[in-house]
BAFILO-258180 format. One record per residue (C-alpha): x, y, z; residue in one letter. Coordinates in steps of 0.05 Angstrom, whole numbers, padded with zeros to 5 digits, always signed. Layout:
BEGIN
XYZa ...
// end
This chain:
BEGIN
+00000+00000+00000x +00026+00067-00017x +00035+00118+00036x -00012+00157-00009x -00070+00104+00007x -00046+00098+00081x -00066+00173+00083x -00134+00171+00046x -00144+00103+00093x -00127+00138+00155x -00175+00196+00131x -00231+00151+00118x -00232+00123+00186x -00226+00185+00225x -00282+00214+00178x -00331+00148+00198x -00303+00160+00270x -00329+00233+00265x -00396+00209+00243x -00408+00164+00294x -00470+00183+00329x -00478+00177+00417x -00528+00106+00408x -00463+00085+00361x -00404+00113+00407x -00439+00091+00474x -00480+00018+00442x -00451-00023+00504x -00478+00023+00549x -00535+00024+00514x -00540-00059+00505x -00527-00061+00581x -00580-00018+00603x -00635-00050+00554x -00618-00117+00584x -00631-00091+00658x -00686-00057+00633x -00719-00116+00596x -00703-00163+00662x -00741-00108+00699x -00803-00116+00647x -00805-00182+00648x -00824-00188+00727x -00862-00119+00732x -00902-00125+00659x -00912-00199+00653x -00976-00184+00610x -00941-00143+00564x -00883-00194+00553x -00933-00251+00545x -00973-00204+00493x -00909-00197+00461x -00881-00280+00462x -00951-00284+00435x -00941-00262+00377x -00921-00319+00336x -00923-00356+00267x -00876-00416+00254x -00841-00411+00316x -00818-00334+00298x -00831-00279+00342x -00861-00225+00293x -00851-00164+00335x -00774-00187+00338x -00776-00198+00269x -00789-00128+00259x -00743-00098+00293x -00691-00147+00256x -00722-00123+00199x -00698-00049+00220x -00636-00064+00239x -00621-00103+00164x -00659-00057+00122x -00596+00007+00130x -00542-00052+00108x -00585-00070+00054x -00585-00004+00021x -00521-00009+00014x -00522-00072-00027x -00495-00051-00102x -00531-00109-00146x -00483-00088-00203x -00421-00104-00158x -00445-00177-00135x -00411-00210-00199x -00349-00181-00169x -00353-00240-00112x -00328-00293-00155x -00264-00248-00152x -00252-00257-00079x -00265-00323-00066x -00231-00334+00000x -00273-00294+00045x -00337-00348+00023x -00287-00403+00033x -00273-00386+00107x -00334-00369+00127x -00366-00436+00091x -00298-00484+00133x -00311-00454+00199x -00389-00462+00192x -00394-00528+00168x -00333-00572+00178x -00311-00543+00251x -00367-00508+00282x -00415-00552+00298x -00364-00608+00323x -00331-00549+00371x -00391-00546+00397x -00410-00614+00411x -00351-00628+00438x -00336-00573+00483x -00418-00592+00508x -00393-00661+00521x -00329-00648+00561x -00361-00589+00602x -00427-00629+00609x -00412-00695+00625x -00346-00684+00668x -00328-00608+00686x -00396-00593+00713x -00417-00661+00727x -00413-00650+00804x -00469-00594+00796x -00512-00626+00734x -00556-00696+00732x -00545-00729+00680x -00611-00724+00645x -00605-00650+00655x -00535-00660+00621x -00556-00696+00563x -00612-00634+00545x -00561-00574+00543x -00511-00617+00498x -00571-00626+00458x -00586-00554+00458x -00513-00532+00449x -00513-00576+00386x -00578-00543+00363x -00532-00476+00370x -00470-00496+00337x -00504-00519+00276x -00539-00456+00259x -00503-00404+00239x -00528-00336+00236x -00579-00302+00176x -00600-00239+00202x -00561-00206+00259x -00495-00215+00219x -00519-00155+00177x -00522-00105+00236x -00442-00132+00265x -00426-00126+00185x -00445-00048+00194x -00422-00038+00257x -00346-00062+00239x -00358-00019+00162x -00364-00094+00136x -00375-00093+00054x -00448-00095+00045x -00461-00129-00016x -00408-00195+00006x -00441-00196+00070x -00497-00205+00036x -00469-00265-00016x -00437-00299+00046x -00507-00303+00081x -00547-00324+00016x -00494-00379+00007x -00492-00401+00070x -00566-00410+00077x -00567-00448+00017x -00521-00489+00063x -00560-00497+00114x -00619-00521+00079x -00592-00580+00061x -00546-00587+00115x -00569-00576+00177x -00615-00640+00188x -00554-00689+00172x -00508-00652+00218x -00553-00645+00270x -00569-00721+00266x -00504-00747+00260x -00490-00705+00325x -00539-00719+00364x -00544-00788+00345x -00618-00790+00320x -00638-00804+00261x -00712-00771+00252x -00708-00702+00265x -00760-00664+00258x -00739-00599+00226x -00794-00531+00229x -00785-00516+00147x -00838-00459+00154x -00785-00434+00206x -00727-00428+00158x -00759-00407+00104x -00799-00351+00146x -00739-00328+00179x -00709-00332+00110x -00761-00288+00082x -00766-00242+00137x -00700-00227+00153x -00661-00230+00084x -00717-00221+00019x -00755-00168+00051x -00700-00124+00075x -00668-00132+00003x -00721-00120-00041x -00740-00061+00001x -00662-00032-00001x -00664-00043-00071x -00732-00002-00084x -00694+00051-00045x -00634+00047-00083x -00673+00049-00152x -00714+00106-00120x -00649+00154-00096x -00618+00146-00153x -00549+00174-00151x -00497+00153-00100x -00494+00219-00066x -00566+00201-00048x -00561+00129-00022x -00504+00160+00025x -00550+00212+00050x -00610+00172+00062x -00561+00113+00088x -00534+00163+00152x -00604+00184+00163x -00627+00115+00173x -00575+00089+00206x -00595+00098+00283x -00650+00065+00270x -00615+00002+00265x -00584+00023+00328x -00650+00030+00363x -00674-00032+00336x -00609-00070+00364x -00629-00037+00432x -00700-00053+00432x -00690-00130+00408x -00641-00134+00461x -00694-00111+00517x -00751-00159+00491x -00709-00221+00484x -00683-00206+00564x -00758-00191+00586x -00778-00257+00555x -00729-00290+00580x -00712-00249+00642x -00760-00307+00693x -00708-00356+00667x -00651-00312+00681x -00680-00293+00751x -00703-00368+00766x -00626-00406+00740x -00581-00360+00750x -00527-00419+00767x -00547-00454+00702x -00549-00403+00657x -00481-00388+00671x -00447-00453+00671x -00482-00467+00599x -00459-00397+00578x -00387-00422+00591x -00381-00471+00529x -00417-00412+00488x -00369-00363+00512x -00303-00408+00493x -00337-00424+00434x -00360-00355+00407x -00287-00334+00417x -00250-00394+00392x -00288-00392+00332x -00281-00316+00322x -00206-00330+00328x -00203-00387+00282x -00246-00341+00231x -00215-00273+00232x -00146-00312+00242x -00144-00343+00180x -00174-00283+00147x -00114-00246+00174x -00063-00302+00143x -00100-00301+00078x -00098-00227+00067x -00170-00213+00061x -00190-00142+00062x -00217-00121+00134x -00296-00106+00098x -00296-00167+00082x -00254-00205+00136x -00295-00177+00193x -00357-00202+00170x -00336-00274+00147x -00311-00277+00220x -00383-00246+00251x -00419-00304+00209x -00390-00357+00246x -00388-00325+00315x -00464-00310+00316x -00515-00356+00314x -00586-00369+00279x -00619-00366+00342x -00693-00371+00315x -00675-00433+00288x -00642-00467+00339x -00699-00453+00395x -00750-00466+00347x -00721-00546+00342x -00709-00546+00405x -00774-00539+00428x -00799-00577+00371x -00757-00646+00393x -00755-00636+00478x -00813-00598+00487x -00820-00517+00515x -00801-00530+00581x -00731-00570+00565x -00664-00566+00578x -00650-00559+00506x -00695-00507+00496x -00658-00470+00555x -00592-00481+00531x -00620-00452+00465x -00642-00385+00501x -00574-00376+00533x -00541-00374+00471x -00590-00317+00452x -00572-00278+00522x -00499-00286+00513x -00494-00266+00436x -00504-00195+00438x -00462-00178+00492x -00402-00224+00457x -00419-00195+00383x -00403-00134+00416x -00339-00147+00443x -00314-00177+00381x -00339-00119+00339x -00298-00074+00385x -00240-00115+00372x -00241-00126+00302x -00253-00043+00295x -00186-00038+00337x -00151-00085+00295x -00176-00057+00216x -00100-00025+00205x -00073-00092+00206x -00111-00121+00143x -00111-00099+00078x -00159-00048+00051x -00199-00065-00014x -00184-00012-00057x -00254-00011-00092x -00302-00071-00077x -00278-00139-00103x -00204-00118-00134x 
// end
């Protein structure tokens, strides 16, 4: 890179640090405070949060799913449809994220359930207890993340339009290989998989916000345009990272108040997990020399998790009330706060990776 670039770099980034906004600069503060806050709901409201849980088709809550929608619809105007045939000419970015999801992932997973399940915490779980959070934990590790990958994408200035190719790709994955993974994991052989779940979540969280970015796009017209009306809609995305955050902790926050010892020994795996594989991700990004918009969100792919998904079986094969299911909402709890950290980190880290000089050179 010439020192010429390093200087227009080093511009850039101050000028996106100049823009950043107080929900952007203070978001931790801001996650932290909607978590108490939804806790709080959840034993003072208890109407409102069941109106809310209530509020379900195939498993999917729909007033999350708007919010999710918010929060995706600012990265999606940013999508450049002419640019996507560019992809083919970074390849390695889709290979990493595709290895770590599918070949390591969910065997991480299930193993680090195993050895903290059946022998670190042993003393403190039954084993029938045991055998529902591996369960769950597998659920977890086999579904990586559709929709919340596009607001850590934003957050760390990920390219919109790859981000975008890595998640269609990977759900295309998923389809076809979740069942068999999950299976061969958990050593069943009939699993009963909610379709109308994946393909609503799907819809929901990837189609809708696209189409719509694209209307907007069309609509704008110049680039000048899409900029402007992209920094005018951004805090919104904020605010709906905020306010997802305090309705999954008020539905959740009995739980949280009612387990507090269990929720935290099946956040440990998570938490080694969610970092390992962030390391393994980002890591070989790194050694590979994949530009940091596109290296940040390869490694955000694999970190988070398709939550929706993973519940929704859950429930589906142990039943509401099960271990699985629990182990399942845990990983929910402990995302946001981790996705966090990690975006912090990879933002601290940009200057060591190289910078695309336009979008797939």
């Amino acid at each position: 890179m010439t020192e010429n670039n390093r200087a227009n770099n080093g511009a850039d980034c101050s000028a996106d640090s100049g823009k950043l906004g107080v929900f952007e600069r203070f978001l931790t503060l801001w996650v932290g405070l909607a978590m108490i806050g939804g806790v709080v709901i959840g034993v003072v409201a208890p109407g409102l949060v069941d109106a809310i849980a209530a509020s379900e088709v195939a498993s999917i809550n729909l007033v999350v799913a708007v919010l999710i929608w918010a929060m995706v619809y600012p990265m999606m105007v940013g999508v450049d449809f002419a640019a996507v045939a560019g992809v083919a000419r970074q390849p390695k970015g889709l290979l990493v994220t595709l290895v770590v999801n599918w070949l390591i992932k969910p065997f991480t997973m299930a193993f680090l359930a195993v050895v903290f399940f059946e022998h670190v915490f042993a003393p403190w779980i039954a084993p029938a207890d045991a055998a529902q959070y591996i369960a769950g934990l597998i659920l977890l590790g086999a579904a990586p993340c559709t929709a919340m990958v596009f607001v850590w994408s934003q957050l760390t200035r990920g390219d919109a339009t790859y981000t975008l190719v890595q998640v269609s790709v990977n759900d295309l994955i998923m389809v076809v290989a979740f069942t068999p993974i999950v299976a061969l994991l958990l050593g069943v052989t009939d699993i009963a998989v909610p379709w109308e779940t994946l393909v609503l979540a799907t819809v929901l969280y990837v189609v809708l916000p696209l189409l719509a970015g694209l209307v907007t796009r069309r609509i704008l017209g110049s680039k000048d345009a899409i900029e402007r009306f992209s920094a005018r809609v951004k805090p919104w995305s904020i605010l709906g990272l905020i306010a997802t955050v305090a309705i999954l902790f008020g539905l959740q926050g009995d739980v949280i108040l009612r387990q507090p010892l269990v929720i935290v020994l099946i956040a440990v795996p998570i938490l080694i997990q969610s970092y390992g594989i962030f390391a393994l991700a980002y890591g070989a990004a790194f050694l590979l020399r994949i530009p940091h918009r596109m290296a940040a969100p390869c490694a955000m792919i694999g970190t988070s998790n398709f939550f929706e998904l993973a519940v929704a079986v859950a429930i589906s094969l142990f039943g509401l009330n099960s271990g699985a299911a629990l182990a399942t909402v845990v990983g929910v709890l402990v995302e946001v706060p981790v996705m966090l950290s990690l975006v912090a980190f990879a933002n601290r880290t940009r200057a060591h990776f190289p910078e695309a000089q336009n979008k797939f050179s």
